[in-house]
C-alpha positions in Angstrom: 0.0 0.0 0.0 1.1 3.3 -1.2 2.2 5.9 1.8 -0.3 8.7 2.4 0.6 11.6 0.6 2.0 14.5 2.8 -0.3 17.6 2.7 2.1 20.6 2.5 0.4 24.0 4.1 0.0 27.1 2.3 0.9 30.8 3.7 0.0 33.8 2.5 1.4 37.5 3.3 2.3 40.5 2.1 5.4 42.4 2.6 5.9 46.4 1.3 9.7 45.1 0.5 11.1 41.9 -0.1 14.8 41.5 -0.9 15.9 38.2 -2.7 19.1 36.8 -1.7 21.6 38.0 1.3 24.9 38.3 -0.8 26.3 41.4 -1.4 23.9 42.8 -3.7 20.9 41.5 -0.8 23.2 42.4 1.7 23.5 46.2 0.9 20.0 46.6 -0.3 18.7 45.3 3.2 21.5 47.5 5.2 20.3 50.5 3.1 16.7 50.5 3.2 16.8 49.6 7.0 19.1 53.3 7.3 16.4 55.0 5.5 13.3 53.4 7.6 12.1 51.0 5.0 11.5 47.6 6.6 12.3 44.9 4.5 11.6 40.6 4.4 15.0 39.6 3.3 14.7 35.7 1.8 17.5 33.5 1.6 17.5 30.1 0.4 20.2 28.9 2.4 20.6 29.0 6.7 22.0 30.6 8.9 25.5 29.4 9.7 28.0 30.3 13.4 30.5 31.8 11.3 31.0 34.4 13.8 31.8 31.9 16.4 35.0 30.4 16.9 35.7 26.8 15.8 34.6 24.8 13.0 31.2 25.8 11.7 32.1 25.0 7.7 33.3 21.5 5.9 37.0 21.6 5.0 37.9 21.1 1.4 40.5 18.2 2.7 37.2 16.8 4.4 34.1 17.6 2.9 31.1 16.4 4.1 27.0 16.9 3.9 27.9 20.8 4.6 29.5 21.9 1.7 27.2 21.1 -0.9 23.4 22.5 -2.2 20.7 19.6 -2.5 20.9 20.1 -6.8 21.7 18.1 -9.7 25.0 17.3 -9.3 27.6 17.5 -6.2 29.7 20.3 -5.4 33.0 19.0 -5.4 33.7 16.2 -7.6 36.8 14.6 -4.8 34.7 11.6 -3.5 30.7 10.9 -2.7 28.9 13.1 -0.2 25.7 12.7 1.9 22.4 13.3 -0.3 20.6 16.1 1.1 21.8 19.1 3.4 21.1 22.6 3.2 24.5 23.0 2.0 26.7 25.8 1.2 27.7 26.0 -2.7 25.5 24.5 -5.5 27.2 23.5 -9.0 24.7 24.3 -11.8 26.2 22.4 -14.8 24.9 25.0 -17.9 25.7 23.7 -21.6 29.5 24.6 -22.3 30.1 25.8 -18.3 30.1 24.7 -14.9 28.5 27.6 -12.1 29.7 27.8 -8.3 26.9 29.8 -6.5 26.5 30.1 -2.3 23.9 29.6 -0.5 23.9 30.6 2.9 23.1 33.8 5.1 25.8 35.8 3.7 25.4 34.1 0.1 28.7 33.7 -1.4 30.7 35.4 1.2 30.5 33.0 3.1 32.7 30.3 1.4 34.2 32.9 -1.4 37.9 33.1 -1.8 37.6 36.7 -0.4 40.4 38.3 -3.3 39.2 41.8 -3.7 40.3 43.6 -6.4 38.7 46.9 -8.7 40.2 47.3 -12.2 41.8 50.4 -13.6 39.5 53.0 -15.2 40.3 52.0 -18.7 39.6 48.0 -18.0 36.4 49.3 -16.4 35.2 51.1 -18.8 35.6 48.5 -21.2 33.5 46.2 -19.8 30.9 48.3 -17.6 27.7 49.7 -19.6 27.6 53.4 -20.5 26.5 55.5 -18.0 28.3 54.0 -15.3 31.2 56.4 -14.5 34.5 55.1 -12.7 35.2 58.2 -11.0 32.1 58.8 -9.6 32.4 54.6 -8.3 36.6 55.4 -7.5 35.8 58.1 -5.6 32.7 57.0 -3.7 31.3 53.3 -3.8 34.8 51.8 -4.3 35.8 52.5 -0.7 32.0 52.9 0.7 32.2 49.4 0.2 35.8 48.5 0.9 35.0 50.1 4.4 32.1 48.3 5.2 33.2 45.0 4.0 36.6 45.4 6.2 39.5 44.9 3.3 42.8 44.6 4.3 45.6 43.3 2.9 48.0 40.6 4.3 50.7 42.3 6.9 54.4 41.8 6.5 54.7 39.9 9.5 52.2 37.3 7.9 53.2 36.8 5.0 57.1 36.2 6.2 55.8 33.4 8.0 56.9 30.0 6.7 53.7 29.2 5.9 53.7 31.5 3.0 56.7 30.5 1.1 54.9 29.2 -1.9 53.0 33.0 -1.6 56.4 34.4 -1.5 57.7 32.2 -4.2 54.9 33.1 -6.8 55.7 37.1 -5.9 59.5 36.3 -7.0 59.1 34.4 -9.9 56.6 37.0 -11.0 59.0 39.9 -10.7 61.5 37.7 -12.7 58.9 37.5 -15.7 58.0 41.0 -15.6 55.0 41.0 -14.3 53.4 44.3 -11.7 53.0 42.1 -8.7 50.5 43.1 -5.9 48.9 42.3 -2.7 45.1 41.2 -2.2 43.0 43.1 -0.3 41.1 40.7 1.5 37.9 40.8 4.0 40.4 38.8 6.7 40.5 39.4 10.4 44.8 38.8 10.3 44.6 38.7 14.2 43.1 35.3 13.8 45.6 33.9 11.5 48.3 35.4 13.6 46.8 33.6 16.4 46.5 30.2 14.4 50.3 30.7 13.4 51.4 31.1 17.0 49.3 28.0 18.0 46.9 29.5 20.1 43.8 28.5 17.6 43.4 25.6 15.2 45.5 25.3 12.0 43.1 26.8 9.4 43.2 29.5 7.6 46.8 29.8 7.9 47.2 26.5 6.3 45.3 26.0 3.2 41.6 25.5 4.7 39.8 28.4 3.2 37.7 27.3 0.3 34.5 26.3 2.0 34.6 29.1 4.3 37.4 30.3 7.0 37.1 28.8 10.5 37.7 30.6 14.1 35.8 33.8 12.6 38.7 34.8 10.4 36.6 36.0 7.8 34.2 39.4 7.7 31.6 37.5 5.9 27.9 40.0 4.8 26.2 38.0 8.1 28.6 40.1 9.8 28.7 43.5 8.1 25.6 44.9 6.5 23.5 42.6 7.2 24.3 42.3 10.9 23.9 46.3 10.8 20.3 45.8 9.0 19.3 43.5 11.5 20.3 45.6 14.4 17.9 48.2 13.5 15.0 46.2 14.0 13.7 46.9 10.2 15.4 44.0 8.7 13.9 40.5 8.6 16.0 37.7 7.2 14.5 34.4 6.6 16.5 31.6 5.6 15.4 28.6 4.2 13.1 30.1 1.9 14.1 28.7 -2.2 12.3 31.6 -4.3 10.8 29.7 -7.1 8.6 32.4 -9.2 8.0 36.0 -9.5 5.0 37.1 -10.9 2.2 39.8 -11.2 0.0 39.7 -7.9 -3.7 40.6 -8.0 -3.9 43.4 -5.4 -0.5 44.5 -5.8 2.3 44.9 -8.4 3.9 41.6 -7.3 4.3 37.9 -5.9 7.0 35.8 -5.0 6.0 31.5 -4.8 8.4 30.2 -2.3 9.1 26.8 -1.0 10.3 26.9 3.4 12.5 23.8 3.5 14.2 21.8 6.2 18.1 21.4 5.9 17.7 18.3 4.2 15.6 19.9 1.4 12.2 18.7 2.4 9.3 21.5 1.8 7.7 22.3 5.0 5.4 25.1 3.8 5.0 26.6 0.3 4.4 30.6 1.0 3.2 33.5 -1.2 4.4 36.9 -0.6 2.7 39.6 -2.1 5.0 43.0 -2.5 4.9 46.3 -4.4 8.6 46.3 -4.2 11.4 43.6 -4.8 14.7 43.9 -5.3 16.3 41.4 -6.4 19.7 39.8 -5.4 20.0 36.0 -5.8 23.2 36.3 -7.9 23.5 36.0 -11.3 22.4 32.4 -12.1 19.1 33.0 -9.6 18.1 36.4 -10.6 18.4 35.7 -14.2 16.4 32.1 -13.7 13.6 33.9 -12.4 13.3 36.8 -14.9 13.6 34.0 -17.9 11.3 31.8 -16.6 8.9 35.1 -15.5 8.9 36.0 -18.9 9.3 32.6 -20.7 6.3 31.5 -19.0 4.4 34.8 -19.4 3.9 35.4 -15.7 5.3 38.7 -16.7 5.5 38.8 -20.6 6.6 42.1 -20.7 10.1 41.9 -19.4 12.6 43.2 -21.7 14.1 41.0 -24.7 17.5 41.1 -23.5 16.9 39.1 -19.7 18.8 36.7 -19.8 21.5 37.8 -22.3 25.0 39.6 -21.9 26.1 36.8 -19.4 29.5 35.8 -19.1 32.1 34.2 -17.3 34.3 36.8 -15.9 37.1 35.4 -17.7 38.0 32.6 -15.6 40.9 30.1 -15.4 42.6 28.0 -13.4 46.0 26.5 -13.9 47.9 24.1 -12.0 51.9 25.1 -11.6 53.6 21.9 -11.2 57.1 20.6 -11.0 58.7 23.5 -9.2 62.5 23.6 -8.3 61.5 24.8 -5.1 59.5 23.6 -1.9 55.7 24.6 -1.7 55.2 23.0 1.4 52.3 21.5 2.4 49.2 22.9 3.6 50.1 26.4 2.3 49.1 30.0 4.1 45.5 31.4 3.6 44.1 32.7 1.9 44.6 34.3 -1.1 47.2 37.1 -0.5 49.1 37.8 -3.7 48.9 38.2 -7.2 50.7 39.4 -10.8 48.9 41.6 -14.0 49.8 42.7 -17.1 46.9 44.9 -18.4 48.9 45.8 -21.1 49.9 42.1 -22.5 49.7 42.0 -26.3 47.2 39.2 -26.2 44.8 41.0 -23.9 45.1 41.5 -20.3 45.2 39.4 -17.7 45.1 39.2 -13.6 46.8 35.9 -11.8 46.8 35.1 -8.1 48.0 32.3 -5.7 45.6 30.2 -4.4 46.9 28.5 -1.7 46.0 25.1 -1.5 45.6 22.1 1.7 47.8 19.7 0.2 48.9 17.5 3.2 52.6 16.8 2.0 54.8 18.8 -0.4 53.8 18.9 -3.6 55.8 21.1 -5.2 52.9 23.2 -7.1 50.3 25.5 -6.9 47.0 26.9 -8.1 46.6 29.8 -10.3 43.6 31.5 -10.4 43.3 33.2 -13.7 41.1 36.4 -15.4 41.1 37.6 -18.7 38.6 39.6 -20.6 36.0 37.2 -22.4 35.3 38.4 -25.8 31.7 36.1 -25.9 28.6 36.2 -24.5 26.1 33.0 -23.0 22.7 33.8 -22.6 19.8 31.5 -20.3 17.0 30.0 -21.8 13.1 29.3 -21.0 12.1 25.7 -22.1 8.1 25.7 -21.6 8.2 21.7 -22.0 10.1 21.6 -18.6 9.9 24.9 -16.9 13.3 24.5 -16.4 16.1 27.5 -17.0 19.5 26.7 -18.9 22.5 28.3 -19.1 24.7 28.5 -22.5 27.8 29.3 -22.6 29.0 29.2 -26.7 32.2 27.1 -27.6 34.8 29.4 -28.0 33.8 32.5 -26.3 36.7 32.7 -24.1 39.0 31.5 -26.5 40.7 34.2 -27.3 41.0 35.0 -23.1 42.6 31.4 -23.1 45.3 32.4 -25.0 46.0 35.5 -23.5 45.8 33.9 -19.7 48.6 31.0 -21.2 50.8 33.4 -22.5 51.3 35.4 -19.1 51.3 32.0 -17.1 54.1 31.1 -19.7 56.0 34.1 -18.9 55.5 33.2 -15.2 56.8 29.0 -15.5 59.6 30.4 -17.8 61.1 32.8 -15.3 60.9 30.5 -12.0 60.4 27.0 -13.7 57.8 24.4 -13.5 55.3 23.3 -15.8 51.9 25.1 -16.1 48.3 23.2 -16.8 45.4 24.8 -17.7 42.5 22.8 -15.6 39.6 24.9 -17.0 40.2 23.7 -20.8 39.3 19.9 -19.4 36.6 21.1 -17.0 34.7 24.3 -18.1 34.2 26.6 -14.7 33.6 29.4 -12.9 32.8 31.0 -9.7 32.4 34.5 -10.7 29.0 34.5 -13.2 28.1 37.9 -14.2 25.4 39.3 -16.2 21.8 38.1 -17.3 19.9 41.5 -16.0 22.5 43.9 -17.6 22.3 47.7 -17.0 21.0 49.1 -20.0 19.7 46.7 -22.0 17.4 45.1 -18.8 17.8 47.8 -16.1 18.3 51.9 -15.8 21.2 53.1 -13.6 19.7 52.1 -10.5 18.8 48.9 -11.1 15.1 49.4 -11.8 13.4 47.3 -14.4 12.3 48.6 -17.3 8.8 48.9 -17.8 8.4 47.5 -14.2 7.9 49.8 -11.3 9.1 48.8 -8.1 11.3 45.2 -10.0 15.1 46.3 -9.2 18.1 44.3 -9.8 21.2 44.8 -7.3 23.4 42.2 -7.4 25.7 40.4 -10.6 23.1 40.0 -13.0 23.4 43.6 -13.8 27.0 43.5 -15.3 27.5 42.1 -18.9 29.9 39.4 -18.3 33.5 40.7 -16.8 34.5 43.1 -14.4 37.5 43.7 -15.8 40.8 40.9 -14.9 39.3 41.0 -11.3 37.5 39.5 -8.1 33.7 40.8 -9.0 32.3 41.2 -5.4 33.6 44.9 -4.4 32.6 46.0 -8.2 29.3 44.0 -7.1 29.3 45.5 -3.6 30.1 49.2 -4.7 27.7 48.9 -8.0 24.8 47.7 -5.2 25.4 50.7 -2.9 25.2 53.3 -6.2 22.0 51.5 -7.6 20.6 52.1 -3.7 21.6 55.7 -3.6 19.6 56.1 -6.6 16.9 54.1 -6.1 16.4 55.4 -2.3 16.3 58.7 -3.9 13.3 58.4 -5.0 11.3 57.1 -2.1 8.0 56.8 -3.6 8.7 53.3 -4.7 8.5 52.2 -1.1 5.8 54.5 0.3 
């Protein structure tokens, strides 16, 4: 006999603002309109995680466990079998051509991100930002608005002359030798903590190689503990995790309405919830906010969404090389996290940003990891297929081709200076954990984010840039391109009277 099917309740509300997502597009919207007295419902697919506690609240990448991954399609990391359900902290979404890392969490992708903070140089930016967007106005204001709030620093001397940091060191040398402008990462790190793991007074984490599923003993000043802990303080903030947006549409009394699923931590819906809204901004990252415009207008919940959603997406130029072979010691279990890096934005193939990622490799290995960024020429675009009601990424053969080229050619410069042998890891496995684009500014959205042709729709988070943001890190352009859309759109308050 067939088991009783489970009756799943149904909630209704309405909010005057709902925020989507609590990364840093969510997380600034939310700190924002809770300075200017608008409350807000901020809903986050993800939970809450003690990152501000001391300890071990994440999965280690040398141990990874139910915690690190999203209950999706596929696993997160591909190193070994993992548990099949958890609330977990990254989901892969495997698009045609391209593999997607996106967060989940309170705190979105901060919260296992590799932290590297970088802003291009005015001409890279205008390159790749839409028109209308001016770098001196974001140099001279949301650049370090945000740098402040999100707490970047980069790594002291004392740190990085620790032993622990000799493959860091190593990279810096052998990228002088090739030519390269080297540089140091500003980084969202509390370095008190890793001093304190170096002298043995706190666990061996962050200052040895543990710092891609998040950093442990509160080393990191993830959103949970910036804005969003600000928004919350003021009482006008409301952040509810566990709650998977599934559909935005028109609502009958008021401009709109969010379908949501509440879920357990093991994926099971508890309650399906409808929140109606006259205002929503929306900040589920790229791959989230774009699924939901496509499939709103796909499925003609709202059919008058501008052609270009879902366009203009791309990959931020991403690649990763493994530096092998070495003629000098790496060491095991190298210092965290990412603290230094090489350009040349004036390379003849195009230019191109490389940093050390310092890896948990438990005996010497003589290599690193290079994380790569070039400026992809192409374009992918998502797509609405009615049959399924599903939303698919496409990312074209050859659209970063040309960035491929110009990323090998600097590596080369690098491997030919201090040795070793370099291997590029994204031509066998297509990825990247900076998407951008799918709402773009311009084509989708006005200079503060708003929709066109939608009152009260805003975008605030990486949908709105077309595909690069410039050879760097995306979250402070993110971060600073979030507070100028909310400066705009607060400036006109009657959207959220």
């Amino acid at each position: 006999m067939a088991p009783p099917v489970r009756r799943i309740p149904v909630r209704e509300e309405h909010r005057p603002v709902v925020v989507v997502g609590s990364g840093f597009g969510g997380a600034v919207a939310a700190q924002r309109l809770a300075e200017a007295g608008v409350p807000a419902l901020v809903l986050e697919r993800g939970r809450r995680w003690p990152g501000a506690a001391a300890g071990e609240p994440f999965p280690r990448l040398s141990r990874p466990d139910r915690r690190v991954r999203w209950p999706a399609r596929m696993p997160a990391t591909p190193r070994r079998s993992l548990p099949p359900r958890y609330a977990g902290r990254v989901e892969r979404v495997v698009g045609r051509g391209v593999r997607v890392l996106c967060g989940a969490g309170v705190g979105g992708g901060s919260l296992h991100y590799g932290g590297a903070s970088l802003r291009p140089p005015g001409r890279l930016f205008d390159r790749v930002m839409p028109t209308g967007v001016d770098f001196e106005e974001m140099d001279l204001v949301y650049y370090p608005r945000a740098a402040t709030a999100l707490r970047l620093s980069p790594i002291p001397d004392d740190v990085l002359s620790h032993e622990r940091y000799a493959s860091s060191r190593g990279f810096l040398a052998d990228a002088r030798r090739a030519g390269l402008r080297v540089f140091r990462i500003p980084q969202p790190v509390d370095w008190d903590v890793v001093r304190g793991e170096l002298a043995g007074r706190l666990p061996p984490r962050t200052a040895h190689g543990e710092v891609h599923c998040g950093l442990h003993n509160g080393a990191r000043h993830s959103l949970d503990k910036t804005y969003l802990a600000a928004a919350e303080a003021t009482g006008l903030c409301e952040v509810a995790p566990l709650h998977v947006v599934r559909r935005l549409g028109r609502g009958k009394s008021h401009r709109y309405a969010l379908s949501c699923d509440r879920i357990a931590t093991d994926g099971t819906v508890l309650e399906h919830v409808r929140i109606t809204t006259d205002t929503v901004f929306l900040a589920a990252g790229s791959v989230g906010t774009s699924e939901l415009l496509v499939r709103a207008r796909g499925s003609r919940a709202l059919p008058d969404l501008p052609d270009a959603v879902g366009e203009h997406w791309g990959n931020n130029g991403d690649r990763i090389h493994l530096r092998a072979f070495l003629p000098y010691p790496t060491l095991p279990r190298q210092g965290g996290p990412a603290c230094v890096g090489a350009h040349d934005w004036e390379a003849p193939a195009g230019p191109v940003t490389v940093e050390h990622i310092p890896a948990p490799y438990p005996f010497e290995t003589r290599s690193t990891v290079l994380g790569c960024m070039g400026l992809p020429e192409g374009r992918g675009a998502f797509r609405y297929d009615p049959a399924t009601d599903e939303v698919r990424l496409t990312w074209p053969a050859g659209a970063d081709r040309a960035t491929g080229r110009a990323v090998r050619a600097v590596v080369s410069r690098l491997t030919g200076a201090g040795g070793g042998t370099a291997i590029d890891l994204t031509a066998a496995y297509p990825l990247t954990l900076h998407p951008l684009g799918g709402a773009a500014l311009g084509p989708v959205c006005d200079q503060a984010g708003r929709v066109h042709g939608h009152p009260g729709l805003h975008v605030v988070d990486a949908a709105l840039i077309p595909g690069s943001t410039g050879c760097c890190n995306p979250s402070w352009t993110i971060t600073a391109l979030a507070e100028r859309c909310m400066d705009r759109a607060l400036s006109r308050g009657g959207d959220f009277t």
